[in-house]
VOGU-3710 file (C-alpha; in Angstrom, 3 decimals, decimal comma):
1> xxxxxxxxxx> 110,003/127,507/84,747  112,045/129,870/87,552  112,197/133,394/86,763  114,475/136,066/88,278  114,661/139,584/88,401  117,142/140,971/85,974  119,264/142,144/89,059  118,989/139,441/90,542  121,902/136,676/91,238  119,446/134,036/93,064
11> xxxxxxxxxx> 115,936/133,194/92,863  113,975/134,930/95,421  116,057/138,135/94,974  112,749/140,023/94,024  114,423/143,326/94,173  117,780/142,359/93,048  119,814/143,662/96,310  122,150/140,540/96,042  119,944/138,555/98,997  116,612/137,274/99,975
21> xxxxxxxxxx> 114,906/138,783/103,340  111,839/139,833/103,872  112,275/143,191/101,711  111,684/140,592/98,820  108,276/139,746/100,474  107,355/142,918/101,133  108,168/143,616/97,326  105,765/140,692/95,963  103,191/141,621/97,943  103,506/145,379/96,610
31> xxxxxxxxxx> 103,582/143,878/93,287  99,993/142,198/94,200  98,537/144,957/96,052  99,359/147,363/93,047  98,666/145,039/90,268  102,318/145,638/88,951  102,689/141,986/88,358  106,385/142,222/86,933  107,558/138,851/86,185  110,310/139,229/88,794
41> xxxxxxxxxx> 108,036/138,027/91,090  107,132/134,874/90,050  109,396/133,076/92,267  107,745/129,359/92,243  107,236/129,665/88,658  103,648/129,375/87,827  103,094/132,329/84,962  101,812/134,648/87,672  102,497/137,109/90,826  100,405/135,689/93,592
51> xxxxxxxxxx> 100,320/135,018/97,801  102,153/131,582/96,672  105,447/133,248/95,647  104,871/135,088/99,363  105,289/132,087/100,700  108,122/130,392/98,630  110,039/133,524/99,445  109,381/132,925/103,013  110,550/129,947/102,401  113,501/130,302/101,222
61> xxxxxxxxxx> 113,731/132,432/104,212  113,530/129,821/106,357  115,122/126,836/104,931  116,781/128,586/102,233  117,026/127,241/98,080  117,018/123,354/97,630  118,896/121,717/94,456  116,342/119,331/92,891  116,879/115,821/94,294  117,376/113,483/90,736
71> xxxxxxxxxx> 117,580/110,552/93,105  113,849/108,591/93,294  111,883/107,479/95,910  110,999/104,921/97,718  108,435/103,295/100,414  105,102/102,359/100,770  101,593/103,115/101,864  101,665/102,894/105,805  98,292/104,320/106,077  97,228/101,531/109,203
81> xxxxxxxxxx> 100,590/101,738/110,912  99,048/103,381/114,349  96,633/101,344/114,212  98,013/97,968/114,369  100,763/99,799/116,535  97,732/100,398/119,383  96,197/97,179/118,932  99,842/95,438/119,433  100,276/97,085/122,724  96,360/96,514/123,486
91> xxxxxxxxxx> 97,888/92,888/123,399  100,099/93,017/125,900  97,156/93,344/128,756  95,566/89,982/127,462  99,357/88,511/127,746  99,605/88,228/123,998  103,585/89,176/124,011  104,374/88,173/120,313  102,009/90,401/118,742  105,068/92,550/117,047
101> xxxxxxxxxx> 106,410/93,652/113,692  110,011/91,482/113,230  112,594/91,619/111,166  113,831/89,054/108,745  115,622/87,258/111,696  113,048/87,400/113,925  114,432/90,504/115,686  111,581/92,924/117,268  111,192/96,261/115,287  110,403/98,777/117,715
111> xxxxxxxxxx> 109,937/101,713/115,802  108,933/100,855/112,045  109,293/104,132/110,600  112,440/104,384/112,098  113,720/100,455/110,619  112,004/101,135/107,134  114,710/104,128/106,892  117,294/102,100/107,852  116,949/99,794/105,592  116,772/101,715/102,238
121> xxxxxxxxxx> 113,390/103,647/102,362  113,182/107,179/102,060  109,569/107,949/101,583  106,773/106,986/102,649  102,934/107,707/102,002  99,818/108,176/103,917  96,011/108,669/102,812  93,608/111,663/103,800  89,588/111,065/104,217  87,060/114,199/104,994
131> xxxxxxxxxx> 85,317/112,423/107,753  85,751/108,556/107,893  83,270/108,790/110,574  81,238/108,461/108,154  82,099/105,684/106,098  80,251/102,016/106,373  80,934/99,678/108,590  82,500/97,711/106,410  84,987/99,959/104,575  86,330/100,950/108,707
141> xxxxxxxxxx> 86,836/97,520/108,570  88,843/97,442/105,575  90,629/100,375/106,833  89,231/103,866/106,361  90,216/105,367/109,525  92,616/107,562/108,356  91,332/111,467/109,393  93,166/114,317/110,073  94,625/114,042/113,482  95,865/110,234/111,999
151> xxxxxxxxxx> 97,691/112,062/109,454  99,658/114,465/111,480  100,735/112,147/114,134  102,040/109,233/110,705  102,964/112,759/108,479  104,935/113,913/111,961  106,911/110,619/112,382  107,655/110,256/108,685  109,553/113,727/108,385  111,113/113,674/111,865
161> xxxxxxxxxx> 112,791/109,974/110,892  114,196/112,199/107,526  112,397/110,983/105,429  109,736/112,726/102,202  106,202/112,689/102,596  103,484/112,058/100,173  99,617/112,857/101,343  97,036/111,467/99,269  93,773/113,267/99,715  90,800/111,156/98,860
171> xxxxxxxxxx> 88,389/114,108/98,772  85,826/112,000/100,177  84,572/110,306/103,634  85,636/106,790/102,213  87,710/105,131/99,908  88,641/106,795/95,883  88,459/104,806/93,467  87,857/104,271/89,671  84,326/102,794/91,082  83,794/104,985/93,819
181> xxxxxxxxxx> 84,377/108,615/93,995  81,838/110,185/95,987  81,200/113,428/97,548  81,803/113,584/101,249  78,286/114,279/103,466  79,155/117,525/104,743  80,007/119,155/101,175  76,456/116,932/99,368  74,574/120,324/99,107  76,996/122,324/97,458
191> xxxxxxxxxx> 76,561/123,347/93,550  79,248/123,033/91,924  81,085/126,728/92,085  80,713/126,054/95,840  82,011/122,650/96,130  85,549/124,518/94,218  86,228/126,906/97,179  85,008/124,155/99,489  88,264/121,840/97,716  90,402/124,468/97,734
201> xxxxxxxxxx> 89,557/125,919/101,538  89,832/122,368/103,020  92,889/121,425/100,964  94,813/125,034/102,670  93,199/123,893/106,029  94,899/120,582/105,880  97,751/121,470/104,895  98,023/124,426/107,390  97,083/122,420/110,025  99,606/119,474/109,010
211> xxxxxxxxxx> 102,560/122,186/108,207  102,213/123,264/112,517  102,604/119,667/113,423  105,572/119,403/111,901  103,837/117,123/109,018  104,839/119,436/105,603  104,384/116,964/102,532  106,725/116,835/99,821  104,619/115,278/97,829  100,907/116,463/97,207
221> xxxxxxxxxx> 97,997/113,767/95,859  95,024/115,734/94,805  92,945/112,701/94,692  93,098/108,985/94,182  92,765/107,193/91,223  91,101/109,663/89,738  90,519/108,377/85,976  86,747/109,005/85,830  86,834/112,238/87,830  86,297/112,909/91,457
231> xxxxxxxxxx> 83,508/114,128/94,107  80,402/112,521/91,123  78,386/113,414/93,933  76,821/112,125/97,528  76,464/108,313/98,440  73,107/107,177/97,268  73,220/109,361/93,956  71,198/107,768/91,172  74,343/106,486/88,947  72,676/108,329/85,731
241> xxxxxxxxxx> 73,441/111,820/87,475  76,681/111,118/88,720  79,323/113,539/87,193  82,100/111,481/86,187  83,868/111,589/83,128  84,887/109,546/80,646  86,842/109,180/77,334  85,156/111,127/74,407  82,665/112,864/76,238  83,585/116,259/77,410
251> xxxxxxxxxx> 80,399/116,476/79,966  82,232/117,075/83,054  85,491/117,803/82,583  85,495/121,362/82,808  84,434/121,156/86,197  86,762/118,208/87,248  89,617/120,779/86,020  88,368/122,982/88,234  88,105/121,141/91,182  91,895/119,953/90,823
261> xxxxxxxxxx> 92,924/123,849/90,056  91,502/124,707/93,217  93,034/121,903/95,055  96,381/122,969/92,936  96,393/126,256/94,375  95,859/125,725/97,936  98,852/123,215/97,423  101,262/125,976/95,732  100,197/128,324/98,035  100,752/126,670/101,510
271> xxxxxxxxxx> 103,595/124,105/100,369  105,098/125,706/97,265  108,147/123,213/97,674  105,834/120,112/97,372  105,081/118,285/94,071  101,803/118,058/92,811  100,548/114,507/91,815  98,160/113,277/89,408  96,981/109,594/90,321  95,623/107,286/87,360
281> xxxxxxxxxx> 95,166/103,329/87,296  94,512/103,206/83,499  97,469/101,739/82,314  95,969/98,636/81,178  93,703/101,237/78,967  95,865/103,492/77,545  93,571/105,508/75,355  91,757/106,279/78,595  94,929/107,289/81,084  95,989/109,777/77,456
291> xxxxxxxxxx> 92,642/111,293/76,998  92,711/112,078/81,200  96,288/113,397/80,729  95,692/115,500/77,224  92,179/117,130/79,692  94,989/118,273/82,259  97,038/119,897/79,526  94,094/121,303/77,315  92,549/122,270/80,430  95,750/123,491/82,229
301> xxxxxxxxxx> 96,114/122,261/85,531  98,903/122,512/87,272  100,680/119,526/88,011  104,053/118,038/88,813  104,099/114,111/88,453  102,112/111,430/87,029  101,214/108,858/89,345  100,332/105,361/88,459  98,450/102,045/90,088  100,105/98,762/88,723
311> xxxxxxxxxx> 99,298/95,615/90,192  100,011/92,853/87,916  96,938/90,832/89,395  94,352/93,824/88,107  96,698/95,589/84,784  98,760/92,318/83,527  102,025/91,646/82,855  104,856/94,110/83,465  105,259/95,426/79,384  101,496/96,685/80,102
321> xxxxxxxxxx> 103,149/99,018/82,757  106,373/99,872/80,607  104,385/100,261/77,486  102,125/102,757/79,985  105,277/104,805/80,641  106,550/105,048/77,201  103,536/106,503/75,768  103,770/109,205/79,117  107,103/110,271/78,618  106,566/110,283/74,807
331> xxxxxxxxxx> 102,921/112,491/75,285  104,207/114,303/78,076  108,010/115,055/78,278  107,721/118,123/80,855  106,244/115,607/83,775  107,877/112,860/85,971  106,641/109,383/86,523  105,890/107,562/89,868  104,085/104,187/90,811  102,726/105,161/93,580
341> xxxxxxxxxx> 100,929/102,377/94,663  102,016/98,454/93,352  101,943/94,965/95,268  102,121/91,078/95,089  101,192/88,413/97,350  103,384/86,593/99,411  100,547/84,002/100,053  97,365/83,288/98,759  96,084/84,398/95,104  94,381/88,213/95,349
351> xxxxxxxxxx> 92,747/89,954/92,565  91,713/89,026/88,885  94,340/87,499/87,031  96,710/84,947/87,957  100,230/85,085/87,438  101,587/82,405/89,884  103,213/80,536/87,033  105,500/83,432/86,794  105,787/84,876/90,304  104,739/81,886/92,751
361> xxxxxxxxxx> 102,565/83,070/96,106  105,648/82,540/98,101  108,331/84,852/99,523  110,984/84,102/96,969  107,302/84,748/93,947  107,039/87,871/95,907  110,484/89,203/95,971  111,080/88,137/92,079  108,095/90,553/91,150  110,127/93,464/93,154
371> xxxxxxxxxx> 113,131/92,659/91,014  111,642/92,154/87,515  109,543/95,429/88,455  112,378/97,131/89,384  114,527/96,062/86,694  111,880/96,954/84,146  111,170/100,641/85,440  114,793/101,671/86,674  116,138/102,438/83,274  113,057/105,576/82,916
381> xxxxxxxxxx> 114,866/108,962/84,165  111,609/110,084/83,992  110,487/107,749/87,047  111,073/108,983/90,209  109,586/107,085/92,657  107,983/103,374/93,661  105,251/102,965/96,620  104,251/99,585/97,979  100,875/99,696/99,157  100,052/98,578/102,413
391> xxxxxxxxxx> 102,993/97,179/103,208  102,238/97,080/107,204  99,608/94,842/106,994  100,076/92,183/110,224  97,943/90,379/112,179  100,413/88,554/113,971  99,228/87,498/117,476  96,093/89,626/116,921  93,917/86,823/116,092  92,504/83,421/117,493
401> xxxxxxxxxx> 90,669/84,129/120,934  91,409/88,072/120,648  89,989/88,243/116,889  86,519/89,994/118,130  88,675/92,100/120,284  91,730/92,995/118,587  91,671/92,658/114,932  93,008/95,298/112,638  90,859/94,113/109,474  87,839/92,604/108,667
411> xxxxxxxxxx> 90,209/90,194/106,085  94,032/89,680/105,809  95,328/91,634/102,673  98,139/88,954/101,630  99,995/91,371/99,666  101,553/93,382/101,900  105,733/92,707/103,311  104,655/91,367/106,537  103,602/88,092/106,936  100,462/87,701/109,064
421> xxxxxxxxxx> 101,382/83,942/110,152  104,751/84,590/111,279  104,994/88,527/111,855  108,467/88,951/110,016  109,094/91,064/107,399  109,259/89,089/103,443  112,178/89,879/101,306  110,862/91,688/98,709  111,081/94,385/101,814  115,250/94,134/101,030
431> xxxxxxx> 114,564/94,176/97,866  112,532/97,393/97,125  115,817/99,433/97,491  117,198/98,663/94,898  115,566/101,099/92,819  117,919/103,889/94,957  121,288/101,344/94,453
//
């Protein structure tokens, strides 16, 4: 919903004088100070007069009003990208010169993020820990490395090569899942009204900090697979007191909801442009993914987008996806649809179920998933966007005598659009773009 003042010819023309400058701020924060909420001054939208139409007026200041973009997304999950960037030129002084990222042709990719948008993508994503200091050994291994600083340097790079932005907080120090969502160390004392201002005071700290770097997202995760709730509670947690939340059982879910409003508002407040994403990986289970969606409207969280997990090797074939999306846009018509994390191996069987007698472990397997995927989903207007995850994975030239020294992961990940043996990019890469064609 956009409201405008009855005066008004544009929204953000709070006071109806024909333009918007900061006498239109100065007017919605008058309208807060005095409690004479008029509905003129909810300029992003949200059923109330509050600092976050301050800041979309400032906004629109700035960078002035935005049509809605109908056209979707696309990209992938570069979360490791510096990473296997540092250990690639870490190479070089052992006199390992083809430790690269290559194009189809064998051509070296200098810049990735710079390639990816040349070649069709124009999004890309990148995950958020509290403190992956503290995570095991073994999940740093499998790649939670990704704090703060990470983020604005990938974030930085992402909008400066033009292209949108999607942060996934985890809202913990390792990875969130539908098995794991635990409560970072720092916040494990905090009852549970604290641990809401503690969400929503880090969630406007990152995003503050990442909005000076030059790092604004466009799109706004708050949380990862998040099916069973988020932050049960610290590592170590007997798993009787954990506070997840399940499918006819309201214990919990009142305080879930208000763990995602508080993330919600932070994100409205400090990037009131950004869309706000709600990440499931029930589609397999549909009951489950409709009760989690029918809490967010009962409860009323704000929200922009549902966002999916599909990987054929954990949910099944493709119709379990569509049939997913048809029951979402039925349920929900007022939200948008993304995948924002899918894969398929290239080599080598990964996961639960085996579909190789469809899609065969090879490039050409690989790059016919893309296209029946994208063939599949395309016809949705309601989806509007598609996110390979960890696409960058390659350990080209990083292993043999360096392995100790060098490695990126503690195990290859065979589904991403690199090939570790060879370094050049697979063609489902090409082929991922044709969701934009």
């Amino acid at each position: 919903m956009t409201t405008f003042n009855a005066n008004a010819a544009v929204r953000g023309d709070v006071n109806g004088d024909g333009e918007v400058s900061i006498s239109d701020v100065n007017a919605v924060i008058d309208m807060i100070l005095t409690s004479n909420a008029e509905i003129s001054g909810d300029v992003d939208g949200d059923g109330e007069v509050g600092i976050s139409d301050v800041n979309a007026v400032i906004d629109l200041i700035l960078n002035g009003e935005q049509p809605e973009d109908d056209e979707p997304v696309v990209g992938g999950d570069i979360s490791m990208l510096t990473k296997y960037e540092a250990h690639q030129k870490m190479a070089l002084r052992y006199n390992v010169t083809n430790a690269h990222y290559y194009d189809i042709n064998g051509q070296v990719i200098n810049d990735v993020i710079t390639w990816v948008k040349q070649q069709g993508w124009n999004a890309a994503r990148v995950r958020l820990f509290v403190n992956p200091a503290n995570a095991s050994a073994a999940d740093v291994g499998q790649g939670v490395i990704q704090n703060l600083d990470t983020v604005k340097v990938l974030g930085r790079r992402i909008k400066q090569a033009g292209m949108k932005f999607m942060l996934d907080f985890h809202y913990s120090d390792s990875w969130a899942d539908p098995v794991k969502q635990f409560t970072p160390a720092e916040w494990a004392g905090l009852d549970d009204e604290a641990l809401v201002n503690k969400v929503y005071e880090y969630t406007r700290d990152c995003l503050r900090a990442l909005k000076a770097a030059g790092a604004t997202p466009d799109y706004i995760q708050t949380g990862n697979e998040i099916s069973y709730g988020m932050l049960w509670g610290p590592v170590g947690t007997p798993a009787s007191q954990l506070k997840k939340c399940y499918s006819g059982d309201e214990a919990n879910w009142e305080r879930f909801a208000n763990l995602l409003k508080a993330a919600g508002r932070a994100c409205r407040e400090e990037c009131p442009r950004a869309k706000i994403i709600l990440h499931t990986e029930r589609v397999a289970k549909q009951s489950i993914m409709l009760n989690f969606y029918n809490q967010m409207r009962d409860k009323q969280v704000d929200y922009d987008i549902i966002g999916l997990s599909y990987y054929p090797y954990f949910h099944g074939t493709l119709s379990v996806l569509t049939n997913a999306m048809n029951s979402l846009a039925n349920n929900y018509p007022d939200k948008t649809i993304m995948v924002v994390e899918t894969g398929y191996s290239y080599h080598y069987k990964v996961g639960d179920l085996d579909y190789s007698s469809t899609w065969p472990l090879t490039y050409e397997g690989q790059r016919q998933f893309t296209a029946d995927l994208i063939a599949r989903i395309k016809p949705y207007k309601k989806l509007k966007g598609l996110f390979w995850w960890f696409p960058e994975a390659n350990e080209y030239g990083l292993g043999g005598s360096l392995w100790n020294t060098l490695h990126v992961n503690d195990a290859w990940y065979n589904a991403g659009l690199w090939d570790h043996e060879t370094g050049r990019v697979t063609p489902a890469f090409y082929e991922l773009k044709s969701l934009r064609e």
